[in-house]
DSSP file (Angstrom, degrees, kcal/mol; ACC not computed):
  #  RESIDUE AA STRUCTURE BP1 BP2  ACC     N-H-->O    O-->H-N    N-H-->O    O-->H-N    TCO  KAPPA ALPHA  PHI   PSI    X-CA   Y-CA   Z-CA
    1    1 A X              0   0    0      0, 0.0     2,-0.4     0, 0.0     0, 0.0   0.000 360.0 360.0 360.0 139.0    1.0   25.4   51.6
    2    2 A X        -     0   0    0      2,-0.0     2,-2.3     1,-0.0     0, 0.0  -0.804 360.0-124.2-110.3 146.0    1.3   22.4   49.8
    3    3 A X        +     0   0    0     -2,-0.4     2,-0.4     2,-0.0    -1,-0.0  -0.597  40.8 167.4-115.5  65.8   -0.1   21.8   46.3
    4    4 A X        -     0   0    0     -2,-2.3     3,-0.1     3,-0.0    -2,-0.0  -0.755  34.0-131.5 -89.4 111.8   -2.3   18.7   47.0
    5    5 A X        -     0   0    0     -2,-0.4     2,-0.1     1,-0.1     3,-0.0  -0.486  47.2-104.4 -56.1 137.1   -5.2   17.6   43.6
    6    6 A X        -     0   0    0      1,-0.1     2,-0.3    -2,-0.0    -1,-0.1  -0.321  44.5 -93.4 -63.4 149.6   -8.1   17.3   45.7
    7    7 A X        -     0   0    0     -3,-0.1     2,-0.7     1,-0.1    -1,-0.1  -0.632  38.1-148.3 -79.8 147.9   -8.7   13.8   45.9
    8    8 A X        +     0   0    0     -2,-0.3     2,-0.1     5,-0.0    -1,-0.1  -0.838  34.5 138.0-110.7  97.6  -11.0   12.5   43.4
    9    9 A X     >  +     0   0    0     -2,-0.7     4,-2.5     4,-0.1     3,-0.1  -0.577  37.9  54.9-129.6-164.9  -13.4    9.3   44.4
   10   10 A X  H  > S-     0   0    0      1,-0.2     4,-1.2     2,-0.2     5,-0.1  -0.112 103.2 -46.0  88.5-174.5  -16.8    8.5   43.7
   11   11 A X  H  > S+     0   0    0      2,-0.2     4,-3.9     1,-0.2    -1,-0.2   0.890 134.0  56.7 -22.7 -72.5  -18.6    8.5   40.7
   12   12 A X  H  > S+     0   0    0      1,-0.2     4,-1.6     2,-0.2     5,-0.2   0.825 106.7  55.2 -39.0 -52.1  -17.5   11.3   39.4
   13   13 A X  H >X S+     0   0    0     -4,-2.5     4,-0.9     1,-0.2     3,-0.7   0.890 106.2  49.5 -36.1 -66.8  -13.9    9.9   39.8
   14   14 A X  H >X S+     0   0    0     -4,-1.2     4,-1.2     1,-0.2     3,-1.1   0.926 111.5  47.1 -49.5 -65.1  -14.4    6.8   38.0
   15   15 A X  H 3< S+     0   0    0     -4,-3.9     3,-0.3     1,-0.2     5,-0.2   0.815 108.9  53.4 -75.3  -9.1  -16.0    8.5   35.0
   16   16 A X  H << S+     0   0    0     -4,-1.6    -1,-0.2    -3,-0.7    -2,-0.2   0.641 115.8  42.3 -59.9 -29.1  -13.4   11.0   34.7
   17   17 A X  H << S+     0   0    0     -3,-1.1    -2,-0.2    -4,-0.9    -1,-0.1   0.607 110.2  51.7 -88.0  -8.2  -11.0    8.1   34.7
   18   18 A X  S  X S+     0   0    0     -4,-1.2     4,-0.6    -3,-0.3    -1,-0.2   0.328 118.7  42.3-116.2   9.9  -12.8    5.7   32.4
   19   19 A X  H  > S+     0   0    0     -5,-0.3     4,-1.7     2,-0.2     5,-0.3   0.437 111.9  54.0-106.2 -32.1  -13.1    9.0   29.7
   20   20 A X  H  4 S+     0   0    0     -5,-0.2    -2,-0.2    -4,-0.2     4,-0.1   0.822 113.2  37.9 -79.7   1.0   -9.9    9.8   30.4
   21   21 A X  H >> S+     0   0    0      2,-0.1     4,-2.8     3,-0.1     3,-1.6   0.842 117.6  50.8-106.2 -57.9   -8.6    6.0   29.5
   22   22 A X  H >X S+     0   0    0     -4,-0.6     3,-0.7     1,-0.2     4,-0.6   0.896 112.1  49.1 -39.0 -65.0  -11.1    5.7   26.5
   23   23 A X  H 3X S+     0   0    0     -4,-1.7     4,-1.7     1,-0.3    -1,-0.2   0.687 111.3  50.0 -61.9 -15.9   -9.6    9.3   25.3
   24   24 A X  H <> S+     0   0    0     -3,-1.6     4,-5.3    -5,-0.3    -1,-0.3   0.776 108.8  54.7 -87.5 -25.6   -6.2    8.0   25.7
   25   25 A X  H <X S+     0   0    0     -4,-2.8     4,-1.0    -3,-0.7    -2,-0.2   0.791 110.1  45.9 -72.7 -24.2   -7.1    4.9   23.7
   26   26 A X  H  X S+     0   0    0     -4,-0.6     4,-3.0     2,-0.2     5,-0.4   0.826 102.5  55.0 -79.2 -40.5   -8.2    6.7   21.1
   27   27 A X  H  X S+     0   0    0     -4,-1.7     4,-1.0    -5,-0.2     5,-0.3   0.989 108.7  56.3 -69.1 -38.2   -5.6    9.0   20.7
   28   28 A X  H >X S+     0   0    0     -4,-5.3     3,-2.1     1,-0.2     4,-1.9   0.943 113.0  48.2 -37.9 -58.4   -3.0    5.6   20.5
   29   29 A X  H 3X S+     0   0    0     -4,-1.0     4,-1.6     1,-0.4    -2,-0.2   0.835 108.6  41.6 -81.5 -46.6   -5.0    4.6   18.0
   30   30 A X  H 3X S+     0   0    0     -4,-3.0     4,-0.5     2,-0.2    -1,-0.4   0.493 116.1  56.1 -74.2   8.2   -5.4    7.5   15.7
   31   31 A X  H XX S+     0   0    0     -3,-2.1     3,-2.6    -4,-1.0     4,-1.2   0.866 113.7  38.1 -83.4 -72.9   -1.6    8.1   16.3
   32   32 A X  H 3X S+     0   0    0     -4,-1.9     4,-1.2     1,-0.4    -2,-0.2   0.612 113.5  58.5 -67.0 -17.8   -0.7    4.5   15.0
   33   33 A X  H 3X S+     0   0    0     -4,-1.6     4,-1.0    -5,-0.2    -1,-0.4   0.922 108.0  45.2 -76.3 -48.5   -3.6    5.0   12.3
   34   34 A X  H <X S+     0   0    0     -3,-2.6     4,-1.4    -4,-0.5    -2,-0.2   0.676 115.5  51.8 -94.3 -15.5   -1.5    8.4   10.9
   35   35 A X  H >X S+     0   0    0     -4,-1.2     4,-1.7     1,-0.2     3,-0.9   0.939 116.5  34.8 -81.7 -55.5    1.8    6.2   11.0
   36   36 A X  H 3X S+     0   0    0     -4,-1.2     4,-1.1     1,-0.2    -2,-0.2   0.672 116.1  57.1 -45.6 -15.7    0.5    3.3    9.1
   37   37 A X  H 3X S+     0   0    0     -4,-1.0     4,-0.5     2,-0.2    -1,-0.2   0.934 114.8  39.0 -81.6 -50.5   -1.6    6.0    7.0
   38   38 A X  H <X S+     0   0    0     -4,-1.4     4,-2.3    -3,-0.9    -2,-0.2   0.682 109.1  63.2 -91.0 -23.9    2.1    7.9    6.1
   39   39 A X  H  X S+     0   0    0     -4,-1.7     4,-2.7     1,-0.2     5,-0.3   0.844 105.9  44.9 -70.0 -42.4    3.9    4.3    5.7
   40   40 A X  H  X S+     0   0    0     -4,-1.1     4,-0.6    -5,-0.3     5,-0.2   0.789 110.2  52.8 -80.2  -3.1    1.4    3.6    2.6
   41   41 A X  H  X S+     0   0    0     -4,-0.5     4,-3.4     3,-0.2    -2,-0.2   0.982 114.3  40.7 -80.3 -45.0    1.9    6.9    1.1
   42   42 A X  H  X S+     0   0    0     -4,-2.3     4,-2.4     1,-0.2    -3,-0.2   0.864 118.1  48.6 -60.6 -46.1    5.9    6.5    1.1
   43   43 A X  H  X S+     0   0    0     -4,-2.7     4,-1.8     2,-0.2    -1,-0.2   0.823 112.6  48.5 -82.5  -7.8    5.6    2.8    0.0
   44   44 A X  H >X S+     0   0    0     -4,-0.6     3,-3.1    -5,-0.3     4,-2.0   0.953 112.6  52.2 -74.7 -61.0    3.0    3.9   -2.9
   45   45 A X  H 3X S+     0   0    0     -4,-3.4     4,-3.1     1,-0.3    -2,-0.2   0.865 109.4  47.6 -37.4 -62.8    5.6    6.7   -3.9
   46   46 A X  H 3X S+     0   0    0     -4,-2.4     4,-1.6     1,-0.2    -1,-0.3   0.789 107.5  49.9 -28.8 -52.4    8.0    4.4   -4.1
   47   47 A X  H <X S+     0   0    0     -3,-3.1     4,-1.9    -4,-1.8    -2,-0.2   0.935 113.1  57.1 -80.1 -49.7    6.1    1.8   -6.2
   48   48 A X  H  X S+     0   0    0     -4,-2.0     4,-4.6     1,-0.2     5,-0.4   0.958 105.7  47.8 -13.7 -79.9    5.3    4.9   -8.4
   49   49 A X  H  X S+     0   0    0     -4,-3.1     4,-2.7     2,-0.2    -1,-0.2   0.865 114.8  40.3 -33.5 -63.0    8.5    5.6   -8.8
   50   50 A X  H  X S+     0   0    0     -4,-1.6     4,-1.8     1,-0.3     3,-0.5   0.957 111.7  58.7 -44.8 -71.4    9.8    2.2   -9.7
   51   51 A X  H  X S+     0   0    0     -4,-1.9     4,-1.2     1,-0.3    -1,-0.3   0.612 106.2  46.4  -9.8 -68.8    7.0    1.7  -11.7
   52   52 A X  H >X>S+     0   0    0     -4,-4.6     4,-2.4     2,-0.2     3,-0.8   0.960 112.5  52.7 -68.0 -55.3    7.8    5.0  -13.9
   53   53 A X  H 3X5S+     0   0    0     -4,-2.7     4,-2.6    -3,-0.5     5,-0.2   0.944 111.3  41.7 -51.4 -58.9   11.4    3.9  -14.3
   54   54 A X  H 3X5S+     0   0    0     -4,-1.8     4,-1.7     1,-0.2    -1,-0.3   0.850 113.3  54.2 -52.9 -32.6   10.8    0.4  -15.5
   55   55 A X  H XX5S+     0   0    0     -4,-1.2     4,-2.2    -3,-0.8     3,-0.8   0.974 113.6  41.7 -82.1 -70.0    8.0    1.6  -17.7
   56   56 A X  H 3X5S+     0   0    0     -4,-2.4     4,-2.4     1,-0.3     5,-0.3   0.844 121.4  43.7 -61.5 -36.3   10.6    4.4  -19.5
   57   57 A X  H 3X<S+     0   0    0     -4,-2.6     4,-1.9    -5,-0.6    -1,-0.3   0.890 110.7  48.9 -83.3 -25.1   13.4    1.9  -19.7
   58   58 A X  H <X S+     0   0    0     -4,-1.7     4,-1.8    -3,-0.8     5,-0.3   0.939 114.6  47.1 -87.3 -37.2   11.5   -1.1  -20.9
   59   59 A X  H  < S+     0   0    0     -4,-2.2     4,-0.4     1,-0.2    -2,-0.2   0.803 111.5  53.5 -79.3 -10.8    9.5    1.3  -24.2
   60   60 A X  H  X S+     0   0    0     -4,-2.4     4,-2.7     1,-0.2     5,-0.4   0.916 111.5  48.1 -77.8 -43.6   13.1    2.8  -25.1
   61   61 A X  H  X S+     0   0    0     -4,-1.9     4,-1.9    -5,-0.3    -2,-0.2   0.911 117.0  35.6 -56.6 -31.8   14.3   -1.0  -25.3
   62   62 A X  H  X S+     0   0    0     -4,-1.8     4,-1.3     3,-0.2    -1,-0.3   0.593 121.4  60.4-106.5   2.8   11.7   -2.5  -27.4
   63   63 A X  H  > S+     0   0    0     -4,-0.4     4,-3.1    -5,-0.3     5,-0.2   0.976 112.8  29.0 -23.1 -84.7   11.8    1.0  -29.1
   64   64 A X  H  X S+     0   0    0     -4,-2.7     4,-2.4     1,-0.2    -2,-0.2   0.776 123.9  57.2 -78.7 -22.1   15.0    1.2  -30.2
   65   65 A X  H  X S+     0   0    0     -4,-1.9     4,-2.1    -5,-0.4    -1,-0.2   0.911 108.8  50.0 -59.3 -57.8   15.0   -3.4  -30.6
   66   66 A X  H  X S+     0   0    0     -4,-1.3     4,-3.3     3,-0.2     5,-0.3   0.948 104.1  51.1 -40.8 -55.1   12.2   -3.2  -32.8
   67   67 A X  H  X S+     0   0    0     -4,-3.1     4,-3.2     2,-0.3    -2,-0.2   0.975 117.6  46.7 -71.6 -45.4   13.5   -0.5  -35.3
   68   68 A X  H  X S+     0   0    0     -4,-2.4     4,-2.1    -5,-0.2     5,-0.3   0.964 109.9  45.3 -38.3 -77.8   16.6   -2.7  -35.6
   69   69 A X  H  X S+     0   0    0     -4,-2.1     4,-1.2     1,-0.3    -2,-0.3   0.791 114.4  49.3 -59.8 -52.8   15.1   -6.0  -36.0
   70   70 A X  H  < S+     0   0    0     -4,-3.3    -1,-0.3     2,-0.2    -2,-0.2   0.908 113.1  62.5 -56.4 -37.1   12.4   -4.2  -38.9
   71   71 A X  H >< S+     0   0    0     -4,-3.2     3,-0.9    -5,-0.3     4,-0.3   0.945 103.3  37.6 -26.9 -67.8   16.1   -2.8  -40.3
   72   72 A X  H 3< S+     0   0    0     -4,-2.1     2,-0.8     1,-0.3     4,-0.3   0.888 125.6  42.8 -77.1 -30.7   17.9   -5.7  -41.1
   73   73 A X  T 3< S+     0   0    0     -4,-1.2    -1,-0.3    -5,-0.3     8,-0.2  -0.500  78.4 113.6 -94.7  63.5   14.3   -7.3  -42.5
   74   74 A X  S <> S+     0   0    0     -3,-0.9     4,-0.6    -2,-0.8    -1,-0.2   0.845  83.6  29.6 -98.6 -69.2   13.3   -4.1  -44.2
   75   75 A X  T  4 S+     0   0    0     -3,-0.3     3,-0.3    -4,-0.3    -2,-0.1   0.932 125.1  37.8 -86.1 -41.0   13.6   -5.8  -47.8
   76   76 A X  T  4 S-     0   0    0     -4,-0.3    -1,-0.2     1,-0.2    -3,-0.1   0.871 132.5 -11.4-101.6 -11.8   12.9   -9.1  -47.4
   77   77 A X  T  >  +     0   0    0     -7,-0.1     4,-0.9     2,-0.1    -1,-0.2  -0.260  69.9 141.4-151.7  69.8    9.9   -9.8  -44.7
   78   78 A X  H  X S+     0   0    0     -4,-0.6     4,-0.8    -3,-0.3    -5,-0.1   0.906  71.5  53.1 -51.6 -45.4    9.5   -6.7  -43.1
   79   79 A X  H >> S+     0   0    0      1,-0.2     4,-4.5     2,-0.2     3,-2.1   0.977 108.3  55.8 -56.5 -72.2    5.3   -7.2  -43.0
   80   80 A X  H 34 S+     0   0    0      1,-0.3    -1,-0.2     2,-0.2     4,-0.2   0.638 113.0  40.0 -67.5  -7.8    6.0  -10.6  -41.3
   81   81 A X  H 3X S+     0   0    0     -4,-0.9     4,-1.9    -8,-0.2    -1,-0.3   0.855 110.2  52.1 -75.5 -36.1    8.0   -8.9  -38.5
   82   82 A X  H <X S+     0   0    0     -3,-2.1     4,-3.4    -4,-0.8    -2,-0.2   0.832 108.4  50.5 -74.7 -58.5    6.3   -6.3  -37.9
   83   83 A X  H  < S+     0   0    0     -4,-4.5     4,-0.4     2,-0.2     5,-0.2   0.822 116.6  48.8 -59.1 -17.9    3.0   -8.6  -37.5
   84   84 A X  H >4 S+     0   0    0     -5,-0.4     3,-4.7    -4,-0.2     5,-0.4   0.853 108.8  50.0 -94.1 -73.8    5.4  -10.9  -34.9
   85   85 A X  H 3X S+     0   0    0     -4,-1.9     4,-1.8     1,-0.3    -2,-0.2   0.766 108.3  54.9   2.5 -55.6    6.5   -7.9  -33.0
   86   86 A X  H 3X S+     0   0    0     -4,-3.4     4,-0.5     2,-0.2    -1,-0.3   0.652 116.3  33.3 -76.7 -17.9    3.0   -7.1  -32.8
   87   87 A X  H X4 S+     0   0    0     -3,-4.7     3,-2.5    -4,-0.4     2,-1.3   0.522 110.5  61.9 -92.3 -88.4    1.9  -10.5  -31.2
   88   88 A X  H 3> S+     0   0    0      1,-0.3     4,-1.3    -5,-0.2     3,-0.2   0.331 111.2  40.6  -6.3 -38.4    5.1  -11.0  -29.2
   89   89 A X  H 3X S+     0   0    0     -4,-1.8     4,-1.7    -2,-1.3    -1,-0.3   0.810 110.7  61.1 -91.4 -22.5    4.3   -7.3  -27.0
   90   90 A X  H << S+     0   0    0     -3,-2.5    -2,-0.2    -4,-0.5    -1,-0.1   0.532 105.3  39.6 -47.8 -18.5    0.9   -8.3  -27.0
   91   91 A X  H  > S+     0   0    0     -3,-0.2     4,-2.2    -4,-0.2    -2,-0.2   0.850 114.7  56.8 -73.3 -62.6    1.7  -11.7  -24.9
   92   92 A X  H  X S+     0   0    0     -4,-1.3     4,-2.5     1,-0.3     5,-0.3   0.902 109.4  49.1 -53.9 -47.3    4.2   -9.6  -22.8
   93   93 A X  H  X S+     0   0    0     -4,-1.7     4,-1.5     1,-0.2    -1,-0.3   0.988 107.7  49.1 -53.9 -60.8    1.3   -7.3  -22.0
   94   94 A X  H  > S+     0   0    0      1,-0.2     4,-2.0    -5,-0.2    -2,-0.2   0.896 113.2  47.3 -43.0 -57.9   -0.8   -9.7  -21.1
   95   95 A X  H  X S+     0   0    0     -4,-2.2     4,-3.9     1,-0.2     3,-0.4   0.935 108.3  57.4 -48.7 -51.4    1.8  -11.2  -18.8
   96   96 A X  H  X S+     0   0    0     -4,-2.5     4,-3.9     1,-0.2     5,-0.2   0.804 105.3  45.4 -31.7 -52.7    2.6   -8.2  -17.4
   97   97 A X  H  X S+     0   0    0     -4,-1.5     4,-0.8    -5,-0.3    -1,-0.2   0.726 114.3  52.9 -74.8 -23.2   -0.9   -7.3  -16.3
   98   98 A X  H  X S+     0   0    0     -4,-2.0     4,-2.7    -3,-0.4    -2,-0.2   0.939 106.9  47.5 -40.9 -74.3   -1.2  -10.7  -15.0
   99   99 A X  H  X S+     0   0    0     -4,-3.9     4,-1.8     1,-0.2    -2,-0.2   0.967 112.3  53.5 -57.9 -55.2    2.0  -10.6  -12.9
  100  100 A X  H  X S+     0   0    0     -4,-3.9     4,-1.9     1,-0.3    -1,-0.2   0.879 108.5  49.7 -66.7 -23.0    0.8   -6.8  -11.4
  101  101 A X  H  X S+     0   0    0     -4,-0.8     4,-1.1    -5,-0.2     5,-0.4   0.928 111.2  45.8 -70.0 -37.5   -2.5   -8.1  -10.3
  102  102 A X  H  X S+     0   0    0     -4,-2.7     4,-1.1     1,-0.2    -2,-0.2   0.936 115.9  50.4 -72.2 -23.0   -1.0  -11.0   -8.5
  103  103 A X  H >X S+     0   0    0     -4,-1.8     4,-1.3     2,-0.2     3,-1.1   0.991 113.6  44.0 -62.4 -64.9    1.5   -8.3   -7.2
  104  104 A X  H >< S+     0   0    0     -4,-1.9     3,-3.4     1,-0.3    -2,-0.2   0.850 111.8  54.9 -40.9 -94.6   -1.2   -6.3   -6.1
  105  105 A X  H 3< S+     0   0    0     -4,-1.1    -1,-0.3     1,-0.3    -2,-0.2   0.655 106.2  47.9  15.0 -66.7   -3.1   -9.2   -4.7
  106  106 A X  H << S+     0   0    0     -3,-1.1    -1,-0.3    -4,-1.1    -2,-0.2   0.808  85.5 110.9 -82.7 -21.4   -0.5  -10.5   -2.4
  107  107 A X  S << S-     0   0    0     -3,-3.4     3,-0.1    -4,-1.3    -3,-0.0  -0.225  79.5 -84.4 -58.1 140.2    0.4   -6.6   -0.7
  108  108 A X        -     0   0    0      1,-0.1     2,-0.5     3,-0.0    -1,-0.1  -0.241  46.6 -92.9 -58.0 142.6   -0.7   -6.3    3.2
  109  109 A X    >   -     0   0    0      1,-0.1     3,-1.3    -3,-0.1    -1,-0.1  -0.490  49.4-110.4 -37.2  93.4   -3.8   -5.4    4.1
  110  110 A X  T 3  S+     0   0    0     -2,-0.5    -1,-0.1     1,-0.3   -73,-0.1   0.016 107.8   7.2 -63.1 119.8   -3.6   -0.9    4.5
  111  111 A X  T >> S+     0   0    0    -75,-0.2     4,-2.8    -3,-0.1     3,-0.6   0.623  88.1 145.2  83.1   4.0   -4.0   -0.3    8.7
  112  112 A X  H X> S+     0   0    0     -3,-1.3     4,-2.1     1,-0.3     3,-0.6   0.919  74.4  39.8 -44.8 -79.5   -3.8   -4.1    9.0
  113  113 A X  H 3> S+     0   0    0      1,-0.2     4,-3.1     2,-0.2    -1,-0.3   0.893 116.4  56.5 -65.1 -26.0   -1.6   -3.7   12.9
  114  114 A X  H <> S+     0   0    0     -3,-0.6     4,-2.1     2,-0.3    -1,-0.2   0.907 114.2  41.7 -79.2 -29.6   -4.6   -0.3   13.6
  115  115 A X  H <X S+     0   0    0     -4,-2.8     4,-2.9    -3,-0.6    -1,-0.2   0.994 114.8  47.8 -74.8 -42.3   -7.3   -3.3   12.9
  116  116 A X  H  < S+     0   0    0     -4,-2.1    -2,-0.3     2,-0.3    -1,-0.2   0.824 110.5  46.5 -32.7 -65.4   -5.4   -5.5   14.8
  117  117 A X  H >X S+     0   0    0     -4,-3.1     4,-1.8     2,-0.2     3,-0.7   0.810 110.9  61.5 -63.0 -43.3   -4.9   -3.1   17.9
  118  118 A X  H >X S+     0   0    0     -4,-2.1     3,-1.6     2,-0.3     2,-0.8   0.997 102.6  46.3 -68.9 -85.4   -8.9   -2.3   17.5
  119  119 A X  H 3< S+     0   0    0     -4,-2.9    -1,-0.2     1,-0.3    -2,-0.2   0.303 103.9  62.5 -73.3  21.8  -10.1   -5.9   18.1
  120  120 A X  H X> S+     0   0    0     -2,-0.8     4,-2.3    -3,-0.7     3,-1.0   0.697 106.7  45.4 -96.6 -41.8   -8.0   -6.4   21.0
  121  121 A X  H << S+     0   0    0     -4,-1.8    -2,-0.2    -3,-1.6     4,-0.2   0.520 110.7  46.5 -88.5  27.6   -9.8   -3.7   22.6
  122  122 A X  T 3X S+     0   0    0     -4,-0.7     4,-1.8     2,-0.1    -1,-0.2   0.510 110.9  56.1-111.5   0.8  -12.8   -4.5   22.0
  123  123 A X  T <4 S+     0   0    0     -3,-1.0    -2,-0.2    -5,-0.3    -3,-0.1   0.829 113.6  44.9 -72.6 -46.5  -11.7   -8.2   23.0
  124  124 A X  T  < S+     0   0    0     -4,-2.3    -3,-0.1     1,-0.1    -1,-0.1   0.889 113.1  54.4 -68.3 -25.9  -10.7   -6.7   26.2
  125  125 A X  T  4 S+     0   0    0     -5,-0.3    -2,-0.2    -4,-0.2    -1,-0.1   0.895  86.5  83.1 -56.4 -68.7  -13.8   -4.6   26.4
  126  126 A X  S  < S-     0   0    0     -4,-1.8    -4,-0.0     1,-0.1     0, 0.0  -0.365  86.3 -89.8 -84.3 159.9  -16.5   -6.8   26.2
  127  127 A X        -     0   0    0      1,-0.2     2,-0.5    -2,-0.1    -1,-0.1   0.317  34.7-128.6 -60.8 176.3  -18.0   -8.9   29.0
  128  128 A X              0   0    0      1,-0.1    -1,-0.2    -3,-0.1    -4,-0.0  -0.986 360.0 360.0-133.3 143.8  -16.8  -12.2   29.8
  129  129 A X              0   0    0     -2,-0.5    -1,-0.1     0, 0.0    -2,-0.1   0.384 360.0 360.0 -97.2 360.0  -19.1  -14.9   30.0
């Protein structure tokens, strides 16, 4: 005996083949949706990361820069240092927040190739006139 699928035609065939192409389309897509999903978690960790490191390193420097620079002008214009100090990181803030929105800004679009993959099949999908 040989171990022949009954052959399949007809209707039935067809819509068993056009669910079974649909289901297969979905499941690419929600595959390539969970790699791009796991690729923005790793590159947010990352940016975290950085993020934290620059952050620690930058308040011990104008830590430890500041309490110098108020030393050596302790006795004679301490006030007026302290009040430049106090604009001078207040510009640098400013810039800062500036600079990370435009960073922000400019980062790809999250699922950007999954949208991509989506309106080609529905380009392929729909009728053609």
């Amino acid at each position: 005996m040989e171990g022949r699928a009954p052959a399949s035609g007809g209707l039935l065939g067809s819509l068993r083949g056009l669910a079974d192409g649909l289901l297969g389309s979905a499941q690419e897509r929600l595959e390539l949706i969970s790699i791009e999903l796991h690729e923005e978690k790793y590159r947010l960790v990352q940016t975290l990361i950085w993020i934290s490191a620059a952050v620690f390193s930058a308040m011990m420097t104008i830590t430890f820069a500041s309490l110098t620079i108020v030393y050596l002008f302790w006795d004679t214009a301490r006030l007026a240092v302290l009040g430049g100090l106090t604009v001078l990181y207040g510009i640098a803030s400013l810039v800062i927040v500036w600079l990370c929105r435009r960073f922000i800004a400019r980062q790809p679009k999250p699922f950007e190739a999954t949208i991509d993959e989506l309106q080609e099949d529905r380009t392929c999908i729909r009728p053609r006139s």
